[in-house]
N, C-alpha and C positions, 0 to 999 in steps of 0.2 A: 984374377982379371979385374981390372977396376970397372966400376959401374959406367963411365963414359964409352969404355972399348965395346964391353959389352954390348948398351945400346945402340953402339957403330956396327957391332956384326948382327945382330935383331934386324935392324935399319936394310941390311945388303941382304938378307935370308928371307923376310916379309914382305921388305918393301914399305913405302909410308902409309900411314894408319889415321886417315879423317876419320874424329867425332864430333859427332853433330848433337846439336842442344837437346832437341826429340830425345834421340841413343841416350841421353842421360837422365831423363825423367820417367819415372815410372812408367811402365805400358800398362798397368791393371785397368781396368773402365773406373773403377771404384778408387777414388780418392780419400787419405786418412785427414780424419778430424774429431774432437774432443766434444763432443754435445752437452756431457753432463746431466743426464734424464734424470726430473726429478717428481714427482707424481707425489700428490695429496687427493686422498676419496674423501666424498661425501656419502649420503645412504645410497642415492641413485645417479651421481656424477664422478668423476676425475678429470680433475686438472692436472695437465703436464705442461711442465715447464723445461727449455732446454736451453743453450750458451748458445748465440748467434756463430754462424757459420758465414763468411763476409762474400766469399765463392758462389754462397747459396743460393736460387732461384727461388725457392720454394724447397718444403718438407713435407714428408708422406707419413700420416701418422695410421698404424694397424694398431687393433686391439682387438684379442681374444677373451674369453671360450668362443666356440663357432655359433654356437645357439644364439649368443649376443652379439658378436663381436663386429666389425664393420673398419671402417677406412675414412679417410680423410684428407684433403689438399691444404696447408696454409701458403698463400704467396706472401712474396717477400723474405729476405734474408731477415731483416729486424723484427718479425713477427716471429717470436719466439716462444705462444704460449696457445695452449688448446683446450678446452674444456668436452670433456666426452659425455656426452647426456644419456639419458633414458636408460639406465644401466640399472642391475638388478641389487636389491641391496644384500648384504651376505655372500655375495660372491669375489672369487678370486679374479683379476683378469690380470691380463701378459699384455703393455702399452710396448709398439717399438716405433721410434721416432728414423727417417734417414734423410739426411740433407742431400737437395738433389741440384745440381747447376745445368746451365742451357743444355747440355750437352753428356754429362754425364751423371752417374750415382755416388757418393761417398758412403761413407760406412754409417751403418745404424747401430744403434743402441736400443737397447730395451730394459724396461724396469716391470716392476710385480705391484701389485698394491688388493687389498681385498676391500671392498668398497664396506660402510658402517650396515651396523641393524637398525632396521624402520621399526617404530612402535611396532604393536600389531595391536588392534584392536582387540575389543571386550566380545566377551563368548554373549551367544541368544538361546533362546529357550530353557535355560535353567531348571529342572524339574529336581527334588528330592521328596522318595517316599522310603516311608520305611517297610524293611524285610518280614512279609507276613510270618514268615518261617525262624527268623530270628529276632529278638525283639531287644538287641543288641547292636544293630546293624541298621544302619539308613543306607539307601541306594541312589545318589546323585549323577545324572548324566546332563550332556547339555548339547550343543549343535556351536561347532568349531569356526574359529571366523577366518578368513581367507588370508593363505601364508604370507610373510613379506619377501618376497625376494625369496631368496635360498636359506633365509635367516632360521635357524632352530627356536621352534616354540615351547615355551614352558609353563605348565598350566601348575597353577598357586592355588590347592584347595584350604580352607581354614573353615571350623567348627567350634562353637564353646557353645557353652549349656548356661550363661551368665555367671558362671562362677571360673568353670579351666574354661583355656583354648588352645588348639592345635591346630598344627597346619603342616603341610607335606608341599612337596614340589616335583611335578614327572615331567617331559617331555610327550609332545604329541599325545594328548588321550583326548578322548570324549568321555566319560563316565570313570567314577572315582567309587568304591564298596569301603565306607568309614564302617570302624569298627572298635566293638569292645567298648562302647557305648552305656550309660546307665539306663536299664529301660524306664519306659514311661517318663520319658525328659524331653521336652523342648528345648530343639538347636536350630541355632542359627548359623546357616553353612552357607559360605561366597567360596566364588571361584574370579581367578583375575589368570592374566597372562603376559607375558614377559618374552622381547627378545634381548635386551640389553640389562639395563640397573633399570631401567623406568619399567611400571607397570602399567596396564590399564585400566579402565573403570573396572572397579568390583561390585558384581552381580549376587545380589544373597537370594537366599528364599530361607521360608522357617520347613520344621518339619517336626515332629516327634516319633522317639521310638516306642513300640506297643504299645498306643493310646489305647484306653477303656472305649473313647470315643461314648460317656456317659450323656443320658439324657432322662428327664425328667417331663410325667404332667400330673398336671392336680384335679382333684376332681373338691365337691364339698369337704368331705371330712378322709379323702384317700391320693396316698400319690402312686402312680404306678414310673417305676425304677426298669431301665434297660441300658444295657452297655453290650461294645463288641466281643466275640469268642478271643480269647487267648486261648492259642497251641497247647501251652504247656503249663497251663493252672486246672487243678484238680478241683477244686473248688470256690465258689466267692461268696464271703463276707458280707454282707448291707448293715449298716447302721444308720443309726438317725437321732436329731436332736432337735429341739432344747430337751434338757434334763430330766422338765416334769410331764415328758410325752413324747420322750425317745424313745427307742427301742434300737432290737439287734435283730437280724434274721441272715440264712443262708443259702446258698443253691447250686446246685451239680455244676461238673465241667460242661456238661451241654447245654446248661440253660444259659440265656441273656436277656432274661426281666424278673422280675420281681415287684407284686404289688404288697403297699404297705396301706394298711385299712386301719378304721377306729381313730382318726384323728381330728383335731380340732379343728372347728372352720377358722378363717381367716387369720392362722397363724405362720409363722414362716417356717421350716424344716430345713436344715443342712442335712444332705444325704451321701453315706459316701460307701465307696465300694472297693472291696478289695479283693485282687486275684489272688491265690495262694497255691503255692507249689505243694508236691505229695510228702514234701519235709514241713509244711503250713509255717513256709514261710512268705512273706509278702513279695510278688512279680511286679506288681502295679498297683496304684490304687488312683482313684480322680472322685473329686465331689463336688455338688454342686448346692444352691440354694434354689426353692420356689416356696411358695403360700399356697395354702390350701385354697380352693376359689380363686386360685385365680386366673382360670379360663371362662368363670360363670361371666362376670359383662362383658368383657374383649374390648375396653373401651380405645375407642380411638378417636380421631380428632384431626379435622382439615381445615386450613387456616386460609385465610382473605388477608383484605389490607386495615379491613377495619373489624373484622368476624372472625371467628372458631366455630365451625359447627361439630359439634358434639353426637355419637354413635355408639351404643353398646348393644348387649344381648336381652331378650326381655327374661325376666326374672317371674316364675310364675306367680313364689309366693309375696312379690311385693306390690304395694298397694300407691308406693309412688318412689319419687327417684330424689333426690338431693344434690345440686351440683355448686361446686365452689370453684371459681378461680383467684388467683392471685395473679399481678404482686400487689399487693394494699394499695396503691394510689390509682391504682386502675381494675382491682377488683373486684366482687361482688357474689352474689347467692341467690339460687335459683331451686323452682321446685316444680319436678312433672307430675302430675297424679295419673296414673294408672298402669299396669304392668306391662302392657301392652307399648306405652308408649314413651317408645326408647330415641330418644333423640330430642336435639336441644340445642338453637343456635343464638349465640353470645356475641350482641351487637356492640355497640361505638369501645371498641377495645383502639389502642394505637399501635399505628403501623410499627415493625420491627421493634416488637413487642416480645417476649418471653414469655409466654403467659403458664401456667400448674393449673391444671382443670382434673378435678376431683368429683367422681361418681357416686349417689351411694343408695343401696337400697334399703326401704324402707316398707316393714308388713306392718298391718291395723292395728297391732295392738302396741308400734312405736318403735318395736324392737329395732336394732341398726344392724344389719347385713354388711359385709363384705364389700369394702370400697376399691376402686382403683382411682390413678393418678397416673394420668401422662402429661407430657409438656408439646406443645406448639409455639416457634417462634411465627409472629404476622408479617405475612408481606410485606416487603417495600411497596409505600407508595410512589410515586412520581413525583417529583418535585416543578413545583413551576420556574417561571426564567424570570429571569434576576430583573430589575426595574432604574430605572434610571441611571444607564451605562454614560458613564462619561470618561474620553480618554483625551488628557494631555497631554502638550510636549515639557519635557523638564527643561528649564528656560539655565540650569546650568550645567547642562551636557547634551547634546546634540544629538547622544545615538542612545536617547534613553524616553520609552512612551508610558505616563502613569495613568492606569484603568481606575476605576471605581464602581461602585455598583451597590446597590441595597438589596439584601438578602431578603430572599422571598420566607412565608413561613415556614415553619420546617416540619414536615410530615412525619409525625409521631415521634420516636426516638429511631427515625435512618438515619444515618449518616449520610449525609448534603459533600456531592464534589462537584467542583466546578470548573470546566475546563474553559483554558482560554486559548485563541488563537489568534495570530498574526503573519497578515498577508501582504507584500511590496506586489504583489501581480505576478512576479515570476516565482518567489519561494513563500512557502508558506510553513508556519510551523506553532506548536501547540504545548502547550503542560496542563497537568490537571493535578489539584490539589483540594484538600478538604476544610469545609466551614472557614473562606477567606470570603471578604469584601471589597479587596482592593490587590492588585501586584502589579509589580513593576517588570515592564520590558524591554531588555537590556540585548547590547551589541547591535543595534539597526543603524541602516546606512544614514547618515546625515542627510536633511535635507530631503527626504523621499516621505511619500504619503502613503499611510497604510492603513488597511483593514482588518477594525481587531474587533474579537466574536465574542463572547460570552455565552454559556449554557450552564445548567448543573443538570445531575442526576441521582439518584438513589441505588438505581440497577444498573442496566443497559438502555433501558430508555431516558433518552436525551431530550429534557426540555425544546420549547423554541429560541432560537440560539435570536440573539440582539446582538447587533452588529453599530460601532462607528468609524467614522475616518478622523484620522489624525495624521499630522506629520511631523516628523523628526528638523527639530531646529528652530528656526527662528517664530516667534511668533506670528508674522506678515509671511507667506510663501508667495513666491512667484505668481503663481496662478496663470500660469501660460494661454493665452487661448488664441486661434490661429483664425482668421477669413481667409477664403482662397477666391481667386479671379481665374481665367483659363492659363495667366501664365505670371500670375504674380500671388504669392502668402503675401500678406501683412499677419506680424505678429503682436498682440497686446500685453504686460505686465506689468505685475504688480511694484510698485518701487521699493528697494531695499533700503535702510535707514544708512547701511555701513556702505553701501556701496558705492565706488566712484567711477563704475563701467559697466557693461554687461556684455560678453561675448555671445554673438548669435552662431550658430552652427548650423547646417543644412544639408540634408544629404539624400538623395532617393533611395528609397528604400529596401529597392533588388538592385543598387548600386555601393558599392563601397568608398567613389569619390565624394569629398568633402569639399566644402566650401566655407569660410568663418570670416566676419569681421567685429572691430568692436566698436560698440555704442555707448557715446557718452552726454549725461544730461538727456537722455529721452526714452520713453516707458515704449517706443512704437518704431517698428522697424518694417519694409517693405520689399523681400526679397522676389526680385527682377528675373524676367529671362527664363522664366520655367518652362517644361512643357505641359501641355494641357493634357488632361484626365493621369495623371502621375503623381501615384501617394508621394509623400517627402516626409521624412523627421527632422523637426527642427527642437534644437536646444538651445535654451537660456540662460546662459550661467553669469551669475552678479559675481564683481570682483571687486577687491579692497585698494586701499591705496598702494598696499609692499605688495599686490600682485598676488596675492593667496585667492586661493579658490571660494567661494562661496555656495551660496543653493542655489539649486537649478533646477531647473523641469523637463518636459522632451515632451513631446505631442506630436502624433500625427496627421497630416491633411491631404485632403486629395484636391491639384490643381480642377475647376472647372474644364469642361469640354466643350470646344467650338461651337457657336450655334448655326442650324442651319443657313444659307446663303442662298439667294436669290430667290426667296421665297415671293412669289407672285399669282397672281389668276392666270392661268391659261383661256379660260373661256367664262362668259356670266354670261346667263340664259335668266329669264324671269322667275323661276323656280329652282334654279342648281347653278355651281357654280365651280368650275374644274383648277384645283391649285396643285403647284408645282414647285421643286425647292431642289437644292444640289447640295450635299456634303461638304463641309469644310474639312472634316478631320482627317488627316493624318496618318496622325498618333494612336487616334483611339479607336476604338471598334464599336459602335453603335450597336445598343441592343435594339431602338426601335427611333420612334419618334411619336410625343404626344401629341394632338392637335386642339385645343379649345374654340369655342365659339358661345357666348351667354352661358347657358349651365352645361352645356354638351362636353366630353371629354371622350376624345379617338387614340386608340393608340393605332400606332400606322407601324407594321412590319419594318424590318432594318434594308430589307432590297426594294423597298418601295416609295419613288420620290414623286408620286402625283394619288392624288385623291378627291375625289368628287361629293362635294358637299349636295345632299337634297333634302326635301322636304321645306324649302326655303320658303318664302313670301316675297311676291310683286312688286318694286318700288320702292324697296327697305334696304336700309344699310345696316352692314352685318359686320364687325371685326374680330379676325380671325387669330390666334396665338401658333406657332410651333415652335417645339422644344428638342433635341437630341438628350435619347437617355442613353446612358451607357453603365458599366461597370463601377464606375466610380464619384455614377450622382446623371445629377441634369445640366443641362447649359442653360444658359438663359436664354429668353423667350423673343422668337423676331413676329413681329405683326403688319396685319395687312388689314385693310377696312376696304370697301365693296360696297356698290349699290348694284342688288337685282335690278336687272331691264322691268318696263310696265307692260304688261300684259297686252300682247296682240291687236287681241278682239276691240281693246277699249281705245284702241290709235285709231284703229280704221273707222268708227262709229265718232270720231274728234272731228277728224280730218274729212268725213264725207257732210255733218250739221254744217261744219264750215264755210266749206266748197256753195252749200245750198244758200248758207246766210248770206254772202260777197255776192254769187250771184242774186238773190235775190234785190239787193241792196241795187244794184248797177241798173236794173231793169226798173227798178221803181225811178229810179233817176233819169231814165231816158224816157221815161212814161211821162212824167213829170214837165221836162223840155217841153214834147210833143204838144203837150196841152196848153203851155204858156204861148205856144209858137201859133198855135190854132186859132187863139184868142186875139191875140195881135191882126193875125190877118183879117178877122172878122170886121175886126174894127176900122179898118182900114175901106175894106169894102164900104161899111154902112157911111162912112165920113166922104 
């Protein structure tokens, strides 16, 4: 049957067969895609990296062991890369990356990576002693330093005797039993630790195996000899020398001393001792030197900056002392008489000085006794501070300051350092070197004024430091200096010889805005429209003709504050007088207000605008000043002048002589009429 019939009878048996687009895509949730996982560790990180998924929403990144392990979101399909922090180092971990879209998961991948080894740090407490029991065997333990990660530690012990050396390498130990050892030998045994090819700092200590641990003292003409037990020595040997007053002697396995008698005063002995095994042969042996006498003076010696004072033991049978120091250009010889009196101090010696001071005693009949010889170096003394500090600017390079200075004298043979320092206000910084006069200081900002110190010293203690100011560049600097009014700076400087401008700048100081313009042909500028009591920084920068920058300075000021307003009397009485005033400010917050008057000075509270002058006088004119203080300075001064009223009592005693004079005046006039008018009529009758 042909394939056509066929699907004609399929067709009449089924019936027709819709596929729809869904029916032919995957039903899984999980969509295939190629990510490519590819992971690089660090000691304590990995980075994974993986092929962009275009479908992708974001990526869910897991990573194991569970002790560590954790999770993470990257969004974005093109964020393709993730860094795993905080990860142990020496461990294995299992990264699985899976691309995720709005709606559903595609397939993950995962990779393996074992993260590197971390140093590990150097072992503490180091101890090595040797085996009382073996004298073959040192016994070195120590105190383990804290693991890195999961990383295996590997402890590096090494020993030589200065001729062989060895060395061994274990895993995790604290304490290492070296062996097979030569006894009676000084080693020097380090221990170091290892997680990769890098080691750590190596830690040694010394140690010997079955020392003698020999000691010696002398007496006049005897030295008494002792050393530690060995285990396993049957006997020891003592010898001694020089040739014509050495000897030999010996002593049981129990003993550990031996006195040697019969010897000469004030000669030296080499002593030496040897353990011997029951085959007599040598275990150990150690020797040492001392002089006979030489515990008789003890001499010792404590030093000053200019002195050695001198101490020993008294000597009964000497009759005086003898003392010398060196070095020859500083000196000299000294003598105590009496046995009794043991000490002796050695004045104008020089500071940091080395001095050999030599003891010696001396009986009546001249003979010399038994000298010692110890050394004292002398104190440093203190150096004084340097003298006429002068610093310039190098007139051919701008960011370079040259010091100078005459060296003070120098206190004995110390060594003289002198340190210098320089200061722009915000950074400061210093060097110190020895026996100079002068250094150059290099890399400073152009154009900026600095403060540079001078001191020396001998020791720790530091002269008094001498200080100047200098600035970087030109020789004329700006020299900024600012007036302020309540709402205008004027600025002054200095003129620059190159310069054909100068940009002013101006800013408040808890403000970030700026303001600039430029001035040309004039050293003096007047910046407008300020508010009052408000610090400002203003800068001055000189500029050339092609526009290059110049030097410049910056200074701060603080605008004036309003003065007070309507400052008036309220009331004048003959003795007091009541004034009264309002606020202008604003801006600013008044801490008070002064008040003047002749020598009088009030300060008047910040809520209080009336105050009452007394103690005044009668018919006097007074003028009176007030000021607003504030935060940021004074305002200036409003005035008022005043005449007290005249006293009372002295009008009314004016005004009542007065009253009396007028009328009396009036009455003598009308008296006067009376008597003229009198006369007339007389006359008149008698005619």
């Amino acid at each position: 049957m042909s394939a056509r019939k066929w699907l004609s009878v399929m067709l009449l048996v089924v019936g027709p067969l819709t596929l729809t687009t869904a029916q032919l895509q995957p039903q899984d949730d999980e969509y295939e895609v190629s990510l490519d996982l590819s992971l690089s560790a660090g000691t304590e990180d990995i980075s994974a990296r993986w092929n962009e998924v275009p479908e992708a929403s974001s990526y869910s990144i897991t990573w194991t062991p569970e002790d560590n392990g954790g999770t993470a979101t990257v969004n974005g399909s093109s964020n393709t890369q993730y860094s795993i922090k905080g990860l142990k180092a020496c461990t294995d971990y299992t990264v699985t990356v899976q691309a995720i879209n709005e709606t559903d998961a595609g397939d993950s991948e995962n990779a393996n990576a074992t993260t590197k080894a971390k140093d590990s740090l150097a072992v503490k407490n180091l101890t090595v002693v040797n085996d009382k029991n073996d004298m073959t065997v040192l016994l070195a333990s120590w105190t383990q330093p804290s693991k890195p990660g999961n990383c295996d530690v590997y402890y590096k012990i090494s020993w030589n005797d200065s001729i062989n050396a060895m060395t061994d390498e274990v895993p995790e130990i604290s304490n290492y039993t070296i062996v097979g050892l030569t006894p009676c030998t000084r080693y020097v045994v380090g221990v170091t630790t290892r997680t990769s090819e890098n080691y750590a700092v190596w830690q040694y200590q010394n140690a010997t195996t079955g020392s003698l641990d020999l000691g010696l003292r002398a007496d006049m003409d005897e030295i008494s000899v002792s050393w530690s037990a060995l285990s396993d020595a049957t006997t020891y040997n003592i010898n001694w020398s020089p040739e014509d007053n050495g000897g030999a002697g010996s002593a049981g396995s129990g003993e550990t001393s031996y006195n040697i008698s019969s010897l000469e005063k004030c000669t030296w002995y080499t002593v030496t001792v040897q353990a011997m095994d029951d085959a007599n042969q040598v275990l150990c042996s150690n020797n040492d030197s001392i002089r006979t006498d030489k515990d008789l003076l003890q001499l010792s010696l404590s030093a000053g900056t200019e002195d050695i004072s001198a101490r020993w033991n008294e000597v009964p049978e000497a009759s005086s002392y003898s003392i010398t120091w060196t070095p020859e250009d500083n000196g000299g010889t000294a003598t105590v008489d009496g046995s009794s009196n043991s000490q002796y101090s050695i004045k104008g010696l020089k500071a940091c000085t080395d001095y050999s001071v030599t003891v010696q005693a001396i009986n009546e009949t001249g003979d010399v006794g038994c000298s010692e010889t110890s050394s004292r170096i002398t104190k440093a003394k203190d150096s004084l501070a340097v003298k006429n500090l002068t610093v310039v600017n190098d007139e051919s390079n701008m960011t370079v300051l040259l010091a100078s200075w005459i060296q003070p004298a120098k206190p004995g043979n110390c060594d003289v350092y002198y340190k210098i320092s320089w200061s722009d206000g915000d950074n400061t910084k210093d060097d110190e070197l020895t026996d100079i006069s002068n250094y150059t200081i290099v890399g400073l900002t152009p154009c900026t004024r600095y403060v540079v110190g001078v001191t020396t010293r001998t020791s720790e203690n530091y002269a008094v430091w001498q200080y100047q100011n200098a600035s970087t560049g030109e020789t004329e600097l700006l020299d900024l200096s600012l007036s302020a009014e309540t709402e205008n700076i004027t600025a002054h400087w200095n003129e620059m010889p190159d310069a054909s401008s100068y940009t002013i700048t101006w800013t408040q100081v808890d403000n970030n805005e700026t303001t600039t313009v430029d001035v040309v042909n004039s050293t003096i500028y007047t910046i407008e429209g300020l508010m009052p009591c408000t610090e400002y920084r203003v800068t001055v920068q000189a500029m050339n003709d092609t526009g290059n920058d110049g030097c410049w300075d910056t200074v701060k000021k603080h605008t004036k504050t309003n003065a007070p307003e309507s400052f008036r009397a309220e009331s004048i009485k003959t003795k007091k007088v009541t004034l009264s005033w309002s606020d202008a400010n604003t801006e600013c917050q008044a801490l008070g207000y002064q008040l003047s008057y002749g020598t009088t000075v009030v300060n008047v509270s910040a809520t209080t605008h009336q105050y009452t002058v007394t103690g005044l006088k009668a018919k006097k004119s007074y003028s009176f000043s007030l000021k607003t203080v504030t935060n940021s300075g004074e305002s200036e001064n409003v005035s008022l002048t005043i005449s007290t009223k005249v006293d009372g009592v002295a009008i009314g005693v004016g005004v009542s002589v007065g009253v009396l004079v007028v009328v009396a005046a009036v009455l003598g006039y009308i008296y006067r009429d009376k008597l003229r008018c009198s006369r007339e009529t007389k006359k008149d009758v008698i005619m």
